[in-house]
GUBANU-497048 format. One line per field, with one value per residue (C-alpha): residue in three letters; chain; x, y, z. Coordinates in Angstrom, 3 decimals. Layout:
// residues N
aa	[ala / ...]
ch	[A / ...]
xx	[X / ...]
yy	[Y / ...]
zz	[Z / ...]
// end
This chain:
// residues 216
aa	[unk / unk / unk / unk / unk / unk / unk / unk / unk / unk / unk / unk / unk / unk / unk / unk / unk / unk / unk / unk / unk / unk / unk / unk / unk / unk / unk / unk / unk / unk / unk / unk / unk / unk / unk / unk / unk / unk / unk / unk / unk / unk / unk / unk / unk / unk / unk / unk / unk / unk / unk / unk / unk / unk / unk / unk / unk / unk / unk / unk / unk / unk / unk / unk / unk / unk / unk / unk / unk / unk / unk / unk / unk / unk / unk / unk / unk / unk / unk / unk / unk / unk / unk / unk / unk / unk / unk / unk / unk / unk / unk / unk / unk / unk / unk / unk / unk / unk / unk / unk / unk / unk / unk / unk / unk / unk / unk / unk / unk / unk / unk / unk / unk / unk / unk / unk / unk / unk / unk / unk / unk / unk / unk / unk / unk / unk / unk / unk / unk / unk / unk / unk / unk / unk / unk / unk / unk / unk / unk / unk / unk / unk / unk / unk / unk / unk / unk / unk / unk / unk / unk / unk / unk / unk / unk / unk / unk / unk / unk / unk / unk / unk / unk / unk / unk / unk / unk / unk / unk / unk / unk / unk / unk / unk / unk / unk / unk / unk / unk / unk / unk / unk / unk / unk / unk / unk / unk / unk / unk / unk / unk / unk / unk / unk / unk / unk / unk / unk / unk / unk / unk / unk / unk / unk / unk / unk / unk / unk / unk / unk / unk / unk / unk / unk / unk / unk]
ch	[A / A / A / A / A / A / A / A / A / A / A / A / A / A / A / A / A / A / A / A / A / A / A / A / A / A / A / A / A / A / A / A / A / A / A / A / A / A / A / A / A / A / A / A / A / A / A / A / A / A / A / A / A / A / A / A / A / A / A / A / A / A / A / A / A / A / A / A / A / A / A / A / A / A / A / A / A / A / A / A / A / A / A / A / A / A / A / A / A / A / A / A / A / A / A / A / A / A / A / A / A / A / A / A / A / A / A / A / A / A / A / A / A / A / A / A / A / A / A / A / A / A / A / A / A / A / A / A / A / A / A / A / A / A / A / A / A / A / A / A / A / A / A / A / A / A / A / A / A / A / A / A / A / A / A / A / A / A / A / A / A / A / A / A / A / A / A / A / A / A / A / A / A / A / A / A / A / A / A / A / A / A / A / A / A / A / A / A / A / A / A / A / A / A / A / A / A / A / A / A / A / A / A / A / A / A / A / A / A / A / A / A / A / A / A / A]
xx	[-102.892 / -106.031 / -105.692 / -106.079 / -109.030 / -106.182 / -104.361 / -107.800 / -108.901 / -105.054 / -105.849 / -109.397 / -107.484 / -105.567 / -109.266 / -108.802 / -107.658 / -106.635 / -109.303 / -111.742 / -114.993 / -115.557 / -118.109 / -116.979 / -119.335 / -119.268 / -117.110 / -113.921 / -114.242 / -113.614 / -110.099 / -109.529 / -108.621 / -105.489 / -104.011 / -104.436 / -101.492 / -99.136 / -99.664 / -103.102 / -106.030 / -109.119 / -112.299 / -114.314 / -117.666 / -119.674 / -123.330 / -123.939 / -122.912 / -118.929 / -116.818 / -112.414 / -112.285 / -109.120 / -107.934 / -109.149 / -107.683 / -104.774 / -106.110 / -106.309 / -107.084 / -110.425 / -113.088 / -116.921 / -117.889 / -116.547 / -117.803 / -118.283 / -121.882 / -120.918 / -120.506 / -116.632 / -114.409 / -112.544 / -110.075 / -110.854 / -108.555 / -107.977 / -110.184 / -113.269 / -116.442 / -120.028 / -123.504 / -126.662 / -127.616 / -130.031 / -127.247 / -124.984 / -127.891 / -128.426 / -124.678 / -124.911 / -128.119 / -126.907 / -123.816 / -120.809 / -119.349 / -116.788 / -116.648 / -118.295 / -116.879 / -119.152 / -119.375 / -121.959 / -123.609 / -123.524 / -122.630 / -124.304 / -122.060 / -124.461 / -123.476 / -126.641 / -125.747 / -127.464 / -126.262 / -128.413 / -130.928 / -131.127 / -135.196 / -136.214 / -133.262 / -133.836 / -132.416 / -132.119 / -132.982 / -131.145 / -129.377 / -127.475 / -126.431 / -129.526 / -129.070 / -125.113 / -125.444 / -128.134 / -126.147 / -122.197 / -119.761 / -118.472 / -119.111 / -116.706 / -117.706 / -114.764 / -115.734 / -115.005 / -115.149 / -117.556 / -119.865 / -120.851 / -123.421 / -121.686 / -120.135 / -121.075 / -119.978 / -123.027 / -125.179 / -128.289 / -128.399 / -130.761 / -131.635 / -133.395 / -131.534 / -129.723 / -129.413 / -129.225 / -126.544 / -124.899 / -120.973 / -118.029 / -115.783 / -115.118 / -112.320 / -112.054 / -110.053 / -109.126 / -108.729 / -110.243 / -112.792 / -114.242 / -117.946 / -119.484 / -122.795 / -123.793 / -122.403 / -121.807 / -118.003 / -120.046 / -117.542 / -113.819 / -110.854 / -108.194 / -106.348 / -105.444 / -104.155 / -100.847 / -100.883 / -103.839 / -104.817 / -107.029 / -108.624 / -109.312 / -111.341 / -113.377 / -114.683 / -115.837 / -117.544 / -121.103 / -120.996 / -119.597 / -116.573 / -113.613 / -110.568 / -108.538 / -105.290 / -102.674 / -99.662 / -101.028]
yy	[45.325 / 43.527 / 40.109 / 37.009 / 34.348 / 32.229 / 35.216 / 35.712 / 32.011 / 32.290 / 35.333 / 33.438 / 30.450 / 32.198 / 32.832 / 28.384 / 27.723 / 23.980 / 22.040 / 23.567 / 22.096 / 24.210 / 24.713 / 25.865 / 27.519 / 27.132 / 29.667 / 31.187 / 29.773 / 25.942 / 26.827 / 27.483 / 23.854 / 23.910 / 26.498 / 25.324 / 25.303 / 22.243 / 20.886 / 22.574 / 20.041 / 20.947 / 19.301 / 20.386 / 19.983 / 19.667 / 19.936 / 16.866 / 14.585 / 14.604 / 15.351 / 15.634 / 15.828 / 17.004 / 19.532 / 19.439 / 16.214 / 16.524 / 16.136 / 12.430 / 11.588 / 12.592 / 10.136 / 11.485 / 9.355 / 12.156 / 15.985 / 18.280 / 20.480 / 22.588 / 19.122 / 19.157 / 16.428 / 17.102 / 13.730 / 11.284 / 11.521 / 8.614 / 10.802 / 11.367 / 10.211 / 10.175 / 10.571 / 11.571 / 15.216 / 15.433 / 13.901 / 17.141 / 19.480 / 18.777 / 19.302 / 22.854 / 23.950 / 22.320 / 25.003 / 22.446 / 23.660 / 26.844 / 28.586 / 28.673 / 30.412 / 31.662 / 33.759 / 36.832 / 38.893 / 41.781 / 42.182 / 45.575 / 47.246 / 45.978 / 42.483 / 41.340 / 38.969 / 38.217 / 35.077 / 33.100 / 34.194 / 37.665 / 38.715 / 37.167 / 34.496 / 30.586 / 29.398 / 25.525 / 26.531 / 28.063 / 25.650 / 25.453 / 28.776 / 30.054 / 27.261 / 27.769 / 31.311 / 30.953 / 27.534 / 27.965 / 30.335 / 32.783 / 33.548 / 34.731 / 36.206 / 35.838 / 37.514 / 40.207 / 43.628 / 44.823 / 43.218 / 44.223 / 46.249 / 48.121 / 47.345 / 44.322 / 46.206 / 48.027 / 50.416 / 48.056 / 45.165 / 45.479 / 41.634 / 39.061 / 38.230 / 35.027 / 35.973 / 39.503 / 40.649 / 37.391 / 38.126 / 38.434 / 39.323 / 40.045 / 39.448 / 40.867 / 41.219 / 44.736 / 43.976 / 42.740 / 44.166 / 43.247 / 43.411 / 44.597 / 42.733 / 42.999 / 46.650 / 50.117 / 49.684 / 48.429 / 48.149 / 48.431 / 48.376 / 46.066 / 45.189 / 46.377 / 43.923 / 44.771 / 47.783 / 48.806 / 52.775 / 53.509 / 55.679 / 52.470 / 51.125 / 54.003 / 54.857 / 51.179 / 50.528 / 52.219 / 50.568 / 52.969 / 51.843 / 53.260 / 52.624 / 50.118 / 49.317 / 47.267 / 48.997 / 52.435]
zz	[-13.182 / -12.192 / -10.854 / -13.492 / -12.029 / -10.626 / -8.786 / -7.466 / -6.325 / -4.583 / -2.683 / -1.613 / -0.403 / 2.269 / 4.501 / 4.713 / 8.103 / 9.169 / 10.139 / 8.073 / 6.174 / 3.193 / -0.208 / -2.836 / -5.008 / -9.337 / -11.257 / -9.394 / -6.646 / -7.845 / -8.460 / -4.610 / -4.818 / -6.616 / -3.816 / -0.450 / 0.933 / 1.624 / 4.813 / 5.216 / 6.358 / 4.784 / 4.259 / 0.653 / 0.703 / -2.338 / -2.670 / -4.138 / -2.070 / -1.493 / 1.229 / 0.727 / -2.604 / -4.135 / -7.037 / -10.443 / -12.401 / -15.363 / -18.898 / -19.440 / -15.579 / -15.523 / -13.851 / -14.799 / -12.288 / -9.944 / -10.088 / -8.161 / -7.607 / -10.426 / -12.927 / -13.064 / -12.461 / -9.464 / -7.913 / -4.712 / -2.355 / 0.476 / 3.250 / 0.154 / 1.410 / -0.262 / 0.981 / 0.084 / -1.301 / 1.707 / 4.282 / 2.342 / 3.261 / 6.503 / 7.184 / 5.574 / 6.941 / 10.968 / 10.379 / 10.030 / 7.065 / 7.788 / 5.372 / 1.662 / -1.348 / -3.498 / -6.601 / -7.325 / -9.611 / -6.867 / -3.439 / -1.551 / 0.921 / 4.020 / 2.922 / 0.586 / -1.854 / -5.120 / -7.178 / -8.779 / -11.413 / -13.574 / -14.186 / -17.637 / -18.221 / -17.973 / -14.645 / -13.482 / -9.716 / -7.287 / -6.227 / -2.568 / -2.258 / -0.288 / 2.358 / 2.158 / 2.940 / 5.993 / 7.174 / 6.847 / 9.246 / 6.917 / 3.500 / 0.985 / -2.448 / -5.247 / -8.313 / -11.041 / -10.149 / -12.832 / -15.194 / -18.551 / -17.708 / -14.787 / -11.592 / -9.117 / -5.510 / -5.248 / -2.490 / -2.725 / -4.938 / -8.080 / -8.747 / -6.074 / -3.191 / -2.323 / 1.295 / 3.607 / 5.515 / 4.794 / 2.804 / 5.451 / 2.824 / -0.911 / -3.274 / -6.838 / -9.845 / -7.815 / -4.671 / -1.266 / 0.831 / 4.192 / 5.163 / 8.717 / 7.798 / 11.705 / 12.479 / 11.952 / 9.759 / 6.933 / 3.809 / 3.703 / 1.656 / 3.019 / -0.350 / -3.639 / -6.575 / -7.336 / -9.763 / -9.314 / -7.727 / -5.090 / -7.950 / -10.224 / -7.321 / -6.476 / -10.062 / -10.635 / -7.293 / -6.717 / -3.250 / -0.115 / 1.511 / 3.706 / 3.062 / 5.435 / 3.452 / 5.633 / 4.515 / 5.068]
// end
């Protein structure tokens, strides 16, 4: 059975490592917060100005004085600090933020991500994610496997580029996959979600891959 959006922001939390600054991009990947694990040190970065923020806030708590890039309330912890959007920038584009978690509307198989318009729909801007993706360590993409008009791990991506040969790694309502965006191993396997068949995989991904599965 394919993993739920929380099963799949769990599985994303387990690339944090203590110590680490980290962006977490809008969709998905916001609920990383409410699984890093106890006892786990680690710095989110938002966008907008924020650094140590904590999980999202219980109904009732919520401060709109607080949000994250994405415009959700998220809670101040005692390490929270705030700064300018440029003073955010500069740390993401001088590479001192880890690791950024990002979503997609596809990933290519060399590592190409594309995330933030579709030709022909309105679009605020693009945001941070170009700078995150040429700034930060190591990129991870959390998103659904396939869209509604097909699937998302593709050969080449169709729609304008965020960044090339920038995604480390992808996780998925199906499983997890690692990306040689430098090398020759190009896409693998490493992961299925529990239930789910090698086969399942295979006929929803146009992208190439190898299989890599840690208990095989």
């Amino acid at each position: 059975m394919p993993w739920t959006r929380d099963q799949m922001a769990e599985r994303a939390a387990k690339e944090l490592r203590d110590g680490f600054y980290v962006n977490l991009g809008i969709g998905i990947p916001t609920l990383v917060s409410n699984y890093i694990p106890n006892g786990m040190s680690v710095q989110l970065q938002s966008e907008n100005g924020m650094l140590g923020f904590g999980p999202f806030p219980y109904e009732g708590d919520e401060d709109p004085d607080l949000i994250n890039a994405g415009k959700q309330t998220v809670t101040e912890l005692p390490t929270t600090s705030y700064f300018s959007s440029a003073d955010s920038f500069a740390m993401i584009r001088g590479g001192h933020i880890d690791l950024a978690l990002l979503g997609a509307m596809q990933v290519a198989e060399n590592g190409d991500l594309a995330n933030w318009m579709i030709p022909g729909k309105m679009v605020k801007g693009m945001g941070g994610a170009m700078d995150l993706v040429a700034g930060v360590k190591k990129v991870v993409v959390v998103m659904e496997h396939v869209a509604k008009d097909g699937p998302k791990l593709l050969h080449r991506c169709s729609l304008p580029l965020t960044g090339a040969n920038v995604v480390d790694l992808v996780v998925t309502d199906l499983g997890v996959f690692t990306i040689d965006k430098h090398g020759k191993d190009g896409m693998a396997l490493i992961e299925l979600a529990d239930g789910v068949t090698l086969d399942e995989v295979k006929s929803n991904t146009e992208a190439t891959f190898r299989v890599a599965l840690k208990n095989t």
